[in-house]
Each structure stands twice: as C-alpha cells, then as structure tokens.
N, C-alpha and C positions, 0 to 999 in steps of 0.2 A: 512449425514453430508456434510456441503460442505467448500470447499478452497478458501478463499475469500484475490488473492492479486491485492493491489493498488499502481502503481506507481503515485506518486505525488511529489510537488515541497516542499521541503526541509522545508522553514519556515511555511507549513500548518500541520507541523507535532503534535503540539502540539492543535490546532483543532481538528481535526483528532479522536487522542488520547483520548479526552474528551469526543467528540462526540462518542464514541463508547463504554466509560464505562460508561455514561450516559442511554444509551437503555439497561447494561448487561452484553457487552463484558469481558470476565475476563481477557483472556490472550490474548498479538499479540507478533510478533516479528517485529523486524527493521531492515531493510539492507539498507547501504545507498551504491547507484548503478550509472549508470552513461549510457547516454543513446542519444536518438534522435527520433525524427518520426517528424511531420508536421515542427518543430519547426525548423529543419535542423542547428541548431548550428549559428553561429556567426564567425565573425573578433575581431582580435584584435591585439592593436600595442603594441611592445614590444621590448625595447631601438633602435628603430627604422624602425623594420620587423614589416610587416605583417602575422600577423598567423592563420590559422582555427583555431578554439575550434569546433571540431565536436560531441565530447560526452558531453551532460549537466547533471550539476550532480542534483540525483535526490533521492526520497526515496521509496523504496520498503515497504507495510508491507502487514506481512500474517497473517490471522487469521483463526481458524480452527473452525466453528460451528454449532449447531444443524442445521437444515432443516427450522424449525421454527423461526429463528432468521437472517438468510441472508436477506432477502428483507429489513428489517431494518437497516442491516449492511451498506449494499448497500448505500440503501438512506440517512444515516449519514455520511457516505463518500461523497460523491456529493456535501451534503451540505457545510459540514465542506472543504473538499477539493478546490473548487468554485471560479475563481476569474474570471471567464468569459473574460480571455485572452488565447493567442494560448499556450501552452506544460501545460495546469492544470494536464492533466495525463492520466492514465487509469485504467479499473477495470478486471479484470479475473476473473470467480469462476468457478471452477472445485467437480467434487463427490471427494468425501473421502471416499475408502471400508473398510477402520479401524483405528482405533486410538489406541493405548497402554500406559499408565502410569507407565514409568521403575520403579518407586518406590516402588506400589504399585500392577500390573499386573493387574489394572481394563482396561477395553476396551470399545470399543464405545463409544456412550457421556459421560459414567461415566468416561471418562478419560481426557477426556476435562476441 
C-alpha cells in the first residue's frame, strides 16, 4: 500500500477530487495547511505597513492506496492539480505496513 500526500493550491481542489474518483479513488482526506518553498511568500500593504505573508495557504490531501492504483493516482494529480505557474505544489508517497478498519477489524487493502 502506499501514502500518497499532495500539497496543492486551494482552488484545484475540486479537480483534484474528481480526478481521483474518476480512476477509483474511494476515500481522501483534506487538511488545509499553510506553507512556502520556491514561491517564498509575498508583501502586502495594510492601513499603511508593509508586511510579509511568509506562509501561503495551501491544501494538503492524503490518500491511502493499493500498490496498483498510485501511478494513476500520481498522474491525476499532476494533471488535475497543473497550472504551470511557480507554488502548483507537491507530491510525497510513502509504503504503508498496515491499514485497520476500526469498525470492522479488516486489514490491509480490505480496509481501505
């Protein structure tokens, strides 16, 4: 199993989302997080001051699944996510050595 999180920029979230129950996706979650890398933040004036905005806000999502189904995931992300300007995001996927379904006590993919 693998752990597939993307940050990306807030109004692709609903792309995103499509795009990923489209290929199968059943379940993600959402964190909306706030962040920086290339994109290093901005000015802004405010009743007169100058101020950083050094954290932009951004949205986390994680999705938890088979082996067979990331490279897909992946690439529905990219697409969907895409605006070909600097802070689109990024992608992380890490293994997963178990999954549990508190409900139920199935494990592995069956709990997905």
């Amino acid at each position: 199993m693998k752990k597939i999180e993307a940050v990306i920029k807030p109004f692709k979230l609903d792309e995103v989302k499509e795009a990923l129950q489209e290929i199968g996706v059943q379940g993600l979650s959402v964190v909306e997080v706030k962040g920086f890398g290339r994109q290093k933040g901005h000015t802004e004036l405010y009743r007169g001051a100058e101020y950083v905005v050094d954290f932009l806000p951004k949205v986390k999502i994680e999705v938890v699944l088979p082996d067979d189904q990331a490279d897909a995931a992946i690439e529905a992300i990219v697409e969907a996510a895409k605006t070909d300007k600097i802070g689109d995001g990024k992608i992380f996927v890490s293994s997963v050595e178990q999954a549990i379904r508190i409900r139920t006590g199935e494990t592995g993919e069956d709990a997905l």
